[in-house]
C-alpha positions as CSV (number, residue, x, y, z in Angstrom):
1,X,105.6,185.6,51.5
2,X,103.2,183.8,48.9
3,X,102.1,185.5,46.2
4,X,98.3,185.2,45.5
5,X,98.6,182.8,42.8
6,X,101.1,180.5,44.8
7,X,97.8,180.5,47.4
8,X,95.4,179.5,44.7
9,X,97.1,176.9,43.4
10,X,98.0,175.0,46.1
11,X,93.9,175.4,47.4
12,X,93.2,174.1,44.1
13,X,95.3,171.5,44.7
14,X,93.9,171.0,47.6
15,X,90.5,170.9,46.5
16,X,91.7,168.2,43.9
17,X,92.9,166.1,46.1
18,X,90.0,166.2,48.1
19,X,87.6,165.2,44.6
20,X,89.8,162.3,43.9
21,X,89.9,160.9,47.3
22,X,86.3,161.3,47.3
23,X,86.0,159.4,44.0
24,X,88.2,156.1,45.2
25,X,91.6,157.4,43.9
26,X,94.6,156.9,46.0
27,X,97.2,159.7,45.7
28,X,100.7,158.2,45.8
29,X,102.1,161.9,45.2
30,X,101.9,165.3,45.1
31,X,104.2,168.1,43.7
32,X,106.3,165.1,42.7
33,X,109.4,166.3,41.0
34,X,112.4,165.0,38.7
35,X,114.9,167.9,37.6
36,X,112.9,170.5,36.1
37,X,109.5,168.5,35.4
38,X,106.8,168.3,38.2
39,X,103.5,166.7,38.4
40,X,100.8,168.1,40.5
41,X,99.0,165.3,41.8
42,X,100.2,161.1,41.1
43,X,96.9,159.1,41.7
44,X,96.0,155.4,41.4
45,X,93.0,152.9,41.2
46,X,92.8,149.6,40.3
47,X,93.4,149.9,36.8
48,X,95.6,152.7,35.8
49,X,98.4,154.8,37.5
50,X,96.9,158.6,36.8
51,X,98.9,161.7,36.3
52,X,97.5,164.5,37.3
53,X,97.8,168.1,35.7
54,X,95.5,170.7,38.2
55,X,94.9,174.0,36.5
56,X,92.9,176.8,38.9
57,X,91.6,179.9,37.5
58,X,89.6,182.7,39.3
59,X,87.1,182.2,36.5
60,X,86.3,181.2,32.9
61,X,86.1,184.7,31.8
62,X,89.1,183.4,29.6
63,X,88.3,180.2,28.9
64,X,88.2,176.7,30.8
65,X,91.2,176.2,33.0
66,X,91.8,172.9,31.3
67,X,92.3,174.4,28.2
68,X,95.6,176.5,29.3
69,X,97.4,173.0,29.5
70,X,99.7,173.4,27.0
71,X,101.1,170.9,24.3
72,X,104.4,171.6,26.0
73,X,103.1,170.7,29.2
74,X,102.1,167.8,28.1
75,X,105.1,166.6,26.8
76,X,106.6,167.6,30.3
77,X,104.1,165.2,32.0
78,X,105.0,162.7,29.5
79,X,108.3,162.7,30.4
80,X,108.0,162.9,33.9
81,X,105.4,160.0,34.0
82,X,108.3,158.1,31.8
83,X,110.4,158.7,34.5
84,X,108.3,157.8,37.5
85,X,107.0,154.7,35.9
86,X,110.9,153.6,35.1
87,X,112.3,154.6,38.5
88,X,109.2,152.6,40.5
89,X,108.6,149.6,38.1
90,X,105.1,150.6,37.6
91,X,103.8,147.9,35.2
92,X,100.2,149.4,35.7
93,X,98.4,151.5,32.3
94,X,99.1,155.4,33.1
95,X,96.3,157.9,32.4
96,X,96.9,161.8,31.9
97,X,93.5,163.4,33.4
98,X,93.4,166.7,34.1
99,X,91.4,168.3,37.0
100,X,90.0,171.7,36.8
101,X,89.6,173.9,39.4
102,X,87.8,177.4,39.7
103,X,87.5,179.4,42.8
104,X,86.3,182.5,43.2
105,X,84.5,184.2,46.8
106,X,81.5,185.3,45.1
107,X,80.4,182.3,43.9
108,X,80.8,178.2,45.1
109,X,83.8,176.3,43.7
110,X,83.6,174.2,40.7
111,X,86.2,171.5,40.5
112,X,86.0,169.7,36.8
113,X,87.5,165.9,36.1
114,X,88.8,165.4,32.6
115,X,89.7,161.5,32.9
116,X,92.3,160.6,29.6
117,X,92.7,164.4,28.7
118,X,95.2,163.7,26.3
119,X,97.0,160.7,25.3
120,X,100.5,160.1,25.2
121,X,102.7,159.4,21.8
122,X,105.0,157.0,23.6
């Protein structure tokens, strides 16, 4: 059985998707995983190969969801998008965006895209 928060990620995900498609980005992968790292969404456009960190909350009561990505998950994306771009020849610029999601019945979604959230120290 999924858990509650297993549910709202993956609509948030869903609802991620759904923005970038809308916006022109094609998603080459999702969930995509290399031993223990994993990155939500793996986008592209003409210019950059994007990585993708998705953070939903039920609201910002807390704070913005985009600010619970952690500088330890960025250095997990980094890695990962090290690894993608060296096991596919990607010769493309990457991008790390973030795209935050909040959903919550009583009140319409709001999906947030943070282009170049943080930049890598390659």
């Amino acid at each position: 059985m999924k858990t509650e928060k297993l549910v709202k990620g993956n609509r948030g995900e869903e609802k991620a998707v759904e923005y970038l498609q809308s916006n022109g980005y094609t998603i080459l992968e999702r969930n995509w995983q290399i031993g223990h790292l994993e990155v939500d969404i793996i986008a592209s456009n003409e210019d950059f190969l994007i990585i993708v960190e998705v953070k939903t909350r039920k609201s910002n009561t807390f704070g913005e969801p985009e600010e619970f990505v952690t500088l330890q998950k960025q250095r997990n994306l980094i890695r990962a998008a090290a690894a993608y771009i060296t096991k596919f020849g990607i010769t493309k610029e990457v991008r790390f965006d973030i795209v935050s999601v909040i959903l919550n019945d009583q009140q319409p979604e709001e999906v947030r895209h943070i282009p170049d959230a943080f930049k890598p120290r390659w």
